[in-house]
C-alpha angles and dihedrals in degrees: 000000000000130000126193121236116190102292103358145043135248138203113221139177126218117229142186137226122207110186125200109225098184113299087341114083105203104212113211102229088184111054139187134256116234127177085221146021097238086051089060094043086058103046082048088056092054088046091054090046093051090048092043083055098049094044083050093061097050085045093255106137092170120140110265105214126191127193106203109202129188125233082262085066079235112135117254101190133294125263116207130177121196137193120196130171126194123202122226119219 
């Protein structure tokens, strides 16, 4: 797919983020185009953050894991952000 930017063109991918939300894995049946897959990967990492945040706040320190697939529905790599807090005696 290309998208036109101003004066240029670009090529872009459109990939998908499934996110685990405790035993249930949420699948994004939309997607989002990226001209990368390391530009995917790091909007996948602030999306985990964000979640992460949002989980903190409730007191929920559980791992947020993202699968990032391609358009292919071939996997791309996993994201996971972790909290952990260690108490000290």
């Amino acid at each position: 797919m290309r998208r036109h930017i101003r004066w240029k063109e670009i090529d872009v991918a459109r990939y998908y983020f499934d996110v685990h939300d405790g035993a249930q894995l949420v699948r994004d049946e939309d997607g989002s185009d990226f001209e990368s897959a390391d530009a995917a990967v790091q909007a996948a990492a602030r999306s985990a953050a964000e979640i992460g945040q949002g989980r903190m706040a409730r007191g929920d320190f559980s791992d947020v894991v993202i699968d990032i697939r391609d358009a292919g529905n071939q996997p791309i790599c996993t994201v996971t952000a972790s909290m952990k807090i260690d108490w000290q005696p």
